[in-house]
N, C-alpha and C positions, 0 to 999 in steps of 0.2 A: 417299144420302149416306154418306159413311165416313169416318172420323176415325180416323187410323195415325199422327201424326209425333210426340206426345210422349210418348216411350216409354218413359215411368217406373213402377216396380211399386209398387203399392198391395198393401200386407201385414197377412195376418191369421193368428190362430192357433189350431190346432186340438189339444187335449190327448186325445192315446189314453193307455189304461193297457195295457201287458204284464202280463194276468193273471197267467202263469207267473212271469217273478220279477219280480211286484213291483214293475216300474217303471212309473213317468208319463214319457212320451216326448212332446213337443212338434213337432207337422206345420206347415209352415210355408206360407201360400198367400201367392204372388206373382202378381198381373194383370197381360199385358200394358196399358199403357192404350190401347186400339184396339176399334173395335166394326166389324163388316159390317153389308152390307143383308141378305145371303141366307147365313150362314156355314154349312158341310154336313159338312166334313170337315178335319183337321187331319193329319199326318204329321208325324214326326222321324225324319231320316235318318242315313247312320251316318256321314256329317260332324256330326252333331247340330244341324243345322239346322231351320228350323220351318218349314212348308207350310202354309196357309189356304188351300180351295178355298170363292168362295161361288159358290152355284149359280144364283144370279139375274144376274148380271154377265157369268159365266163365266170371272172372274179367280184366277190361283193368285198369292197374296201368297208372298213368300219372306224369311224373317229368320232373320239369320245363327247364330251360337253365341251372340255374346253378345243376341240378341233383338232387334237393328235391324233394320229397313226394310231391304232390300237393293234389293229392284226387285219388279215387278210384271208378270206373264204373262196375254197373252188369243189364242187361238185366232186363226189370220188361215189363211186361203186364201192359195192362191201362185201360184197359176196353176188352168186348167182343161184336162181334155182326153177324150175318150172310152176308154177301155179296153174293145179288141176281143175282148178276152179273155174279159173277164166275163161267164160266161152262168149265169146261176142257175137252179138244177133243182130247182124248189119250182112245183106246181100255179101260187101265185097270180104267180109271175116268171118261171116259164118263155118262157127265149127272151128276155127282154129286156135290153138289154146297158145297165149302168149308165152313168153320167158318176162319174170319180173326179176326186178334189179333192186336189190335195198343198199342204199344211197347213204354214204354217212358225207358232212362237211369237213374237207380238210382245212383244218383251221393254221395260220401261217401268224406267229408272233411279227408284230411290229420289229423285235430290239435283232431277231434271227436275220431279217434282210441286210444287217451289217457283218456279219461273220464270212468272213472269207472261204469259209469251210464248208458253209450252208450248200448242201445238194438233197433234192426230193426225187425217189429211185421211184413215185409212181410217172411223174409226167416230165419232161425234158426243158429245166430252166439251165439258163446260162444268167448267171449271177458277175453283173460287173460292180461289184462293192467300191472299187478306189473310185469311181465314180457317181456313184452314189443311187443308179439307176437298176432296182432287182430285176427283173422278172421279163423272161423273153421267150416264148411256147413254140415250143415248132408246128404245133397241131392248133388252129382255130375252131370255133364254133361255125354252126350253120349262122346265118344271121339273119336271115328269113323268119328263124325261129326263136323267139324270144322268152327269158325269165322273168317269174315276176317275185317280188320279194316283198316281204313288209317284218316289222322287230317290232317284240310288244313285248316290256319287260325288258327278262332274259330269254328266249326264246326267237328266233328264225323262223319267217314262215317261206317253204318256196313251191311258186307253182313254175314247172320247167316242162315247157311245148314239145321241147329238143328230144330230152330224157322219157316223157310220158311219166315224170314223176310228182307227186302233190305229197310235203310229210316237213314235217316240224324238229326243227335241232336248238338243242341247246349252244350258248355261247361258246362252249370249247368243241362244238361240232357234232358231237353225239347224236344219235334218230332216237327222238323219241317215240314220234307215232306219225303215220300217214293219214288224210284226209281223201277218202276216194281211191278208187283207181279207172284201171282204162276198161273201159265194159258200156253198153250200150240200155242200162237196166237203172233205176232209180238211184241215188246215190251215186254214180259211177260218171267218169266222164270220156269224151275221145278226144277233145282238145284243148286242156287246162289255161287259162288265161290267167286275169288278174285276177286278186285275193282283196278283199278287207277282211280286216279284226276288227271287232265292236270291244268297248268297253272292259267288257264280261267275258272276252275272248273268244266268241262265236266265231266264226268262220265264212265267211261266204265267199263262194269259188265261180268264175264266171265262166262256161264250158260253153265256146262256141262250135265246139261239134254236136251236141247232143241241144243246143239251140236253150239252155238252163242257168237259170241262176240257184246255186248248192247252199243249203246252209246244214253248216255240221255245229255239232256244240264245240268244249274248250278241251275235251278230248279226241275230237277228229270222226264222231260218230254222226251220222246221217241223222236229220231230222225232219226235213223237207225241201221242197225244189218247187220250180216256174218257169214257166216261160219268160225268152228273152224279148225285148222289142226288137223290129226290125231295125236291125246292125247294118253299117257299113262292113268294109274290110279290115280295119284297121281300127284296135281298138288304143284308149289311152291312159286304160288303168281307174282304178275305182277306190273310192275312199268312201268312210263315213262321215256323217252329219249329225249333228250335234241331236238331231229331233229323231232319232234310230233308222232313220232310212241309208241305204247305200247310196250312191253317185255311181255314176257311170258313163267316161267321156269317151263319144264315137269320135274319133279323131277324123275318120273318113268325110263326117260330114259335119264335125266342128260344134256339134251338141251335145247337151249333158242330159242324158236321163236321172231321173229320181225313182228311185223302188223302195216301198211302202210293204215291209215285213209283215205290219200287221192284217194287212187285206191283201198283199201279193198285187198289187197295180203299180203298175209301170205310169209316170208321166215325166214331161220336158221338165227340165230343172227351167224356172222364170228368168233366165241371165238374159235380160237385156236393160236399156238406159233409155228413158222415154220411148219405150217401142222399137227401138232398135236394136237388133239381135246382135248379141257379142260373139265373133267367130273364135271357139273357146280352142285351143288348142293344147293346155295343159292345165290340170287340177292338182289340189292337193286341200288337205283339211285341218283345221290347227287344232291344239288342244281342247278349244272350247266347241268344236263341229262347225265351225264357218268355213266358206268355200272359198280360196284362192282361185282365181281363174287366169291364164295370160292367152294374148293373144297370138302370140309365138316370136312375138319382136319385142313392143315399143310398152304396151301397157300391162297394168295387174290390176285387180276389180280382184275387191275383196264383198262376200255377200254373206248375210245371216242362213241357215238352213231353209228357213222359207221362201228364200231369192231374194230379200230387201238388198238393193244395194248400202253397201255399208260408207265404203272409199273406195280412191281407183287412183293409182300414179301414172304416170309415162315418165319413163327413161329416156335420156337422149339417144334421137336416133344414129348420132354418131358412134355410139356404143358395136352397132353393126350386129344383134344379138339374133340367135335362133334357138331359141329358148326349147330343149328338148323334156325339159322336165322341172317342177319346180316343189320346195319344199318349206314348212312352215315352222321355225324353231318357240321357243317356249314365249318368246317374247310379243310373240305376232307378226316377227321376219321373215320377209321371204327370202329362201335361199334357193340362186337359180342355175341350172347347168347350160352354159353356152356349146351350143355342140360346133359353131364355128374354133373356137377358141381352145376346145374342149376343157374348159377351167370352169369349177366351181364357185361363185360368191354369191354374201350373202347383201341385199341394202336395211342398213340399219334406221329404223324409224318409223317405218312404214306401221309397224303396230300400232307403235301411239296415237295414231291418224285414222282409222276405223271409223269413228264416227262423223267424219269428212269426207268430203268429196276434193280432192287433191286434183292439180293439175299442171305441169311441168312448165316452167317457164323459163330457157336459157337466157 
């Protein structure tokens, strides 16, 4: 069950002091009121929009600027067909030619989860409207296997592990074009990860079967590839930096690589505070390419693309946070997904404080 429609902020306050001068500065947390079954990951895009993926559903929730409901996204098949093409050249597939699946989004109005009438004949929702809570699947997702999303503009990007699908839709859900497929030959991948868009709307696809980092242009066409650094198992999603290189957080082992397009070298992103290494557990990148980092509870360390540390809050530990993902809106807020609580909010202020070093005093 999920509970999205009454979308009012429940506000609390968090008093940092600016040692340097002097001052007591006031953080401001606002909640959306909305909770998921399985919530994984959050984006804000540079319409400053909000993105909810939960991984048990497989739905991506979307709310707009001002933090409403807009509609609701879930993966559908569009058709079937074989690709003769496809021959994978890996010992355990050799030779064997796939079935490929073209994918369109079904897209799900926000004002539709109130109609009492509302039924979808592809997948089996039970709609309890007098209640006010839509959506109840009888079929889950693997959850082993995870999607990854990102919105640039009006377009959808998704790379899905589940699916074996990489391909871009428009806001009313439509396929416009695919990025890759499953194949073991350049361009191609065997196990789609996390995605960044640049700017310019490049592509880059992180394929930890074929051990590559993909870059396609802003039509989905191949343009070159490289090797991965040695990865943990668990990766935590890749964004960009303001100076064109990707990020890329090993969650496994709680660091952030940096990839450098223009020479294809891999090194450590520099996040540490006097030498001490920050055990990063979730990123994200704001408008301008700075890097959010948290530590997956108490702190946020905000950092220039070159590693400078910029500012760093801590949240009371009372909060009890396990921060699975976190997102950066237009103002330099972070907005963060507690996966205890599974509730989304954002702390208001923390932008204006970048060029400080902040530090939580109850």
């Amino acid at each position: 069950m999920i509970a999205l429609f009454a979308l009012s902020f429940n506000t609390g306050c968090i008093v940092n002091v600016d040692r340097t001068n002097n001052q007591i500065i006031r953080l401001t947390k606002k909640s959306l009121d909305a909770s998921f079954p399985c919530p994984f990951r959050i984006i804000i895009d540079n319409q400053d929009e909000l993105l909810v993926g939960d991984l048990q559903k497989g739905f991506i929730y979307r709310f707009n600027a001002e933090r409403r409901l807009d509609s609701a996204y879930y993966l559908k098949p569009h058709g079937n067909f074989v690709d003769t093409g496809v021959n994978v050249i890996t010992p355990q597939f050799r030779g064997i030619q796939f079935e490929k699946k073209v994918y369109q989004l079904k897209r799900i109005l926000a004002s539709k989860f109130f109609s009492k009438d509302f039924k979808d004949d592809n997948i089996d929702f039970v709609i309890l409207a007098s209640r006010g809570f839509p959506i109840q699947m009888s079929r889950d997702r693997d959850p082993s296997k995870p999607f990854w999303f990102q919105k640039s503009y009006n377009s959808l990007y998704l790379s899905d592990a589940s699916e074996q699908v990489t391909a871009v839709f428009d806001l009313q859900g439509n396929h416009l074009f695919e990025f890759g497929s499953i194949g073991n030959v350049p361009g191609k991948f065997l196990n789609p990860g996390p995605i960044a868009i640049t700017p310019d709307r490049e592509i880059f696809l992180i394929d930890t079967g074929r051990e590559k980092i993909i870059r396609y242009n802003s039509a989905g066409v191949f343009q070159s590839e490289w090797e991965l650094p040695q990865l943990g198992s668990v990766l935590g999603g890749a964004s960009c930096l303001g100076n064109g290189q990707i990020a890329l957080l090993d969650y496994s082992k709680h660091i952030i690589h940096q990839f450098d397009p223009s020479n294809g070298k891999w090194n450590v992103f520099p996040a540490s505070i006097k030498g001490i290494s920050i055990k990063a557990c979730t990123m994200a990148s704001d408008k301008s390419g700075n890097l959010y980092v948290t530590n997956g509870s108490d702190w946020i360390y905000a950092f220039n693309p070159e590693g400078l540390l910029l500012g760093k809050s801590r949240l009371p530990r009372d909060w009890d946070l396990n921060v699975l993902s976190i997102a950066v809106d237009g103002q330099g807020d972070p907005w963060i997904l507690d996966g205890h609580k599974r509730k989304v909010f954002s702390v208001e202020g923390i932008g204006r404080l970048t060029e400080k070093t902040i530090n939580h005093d109850s």
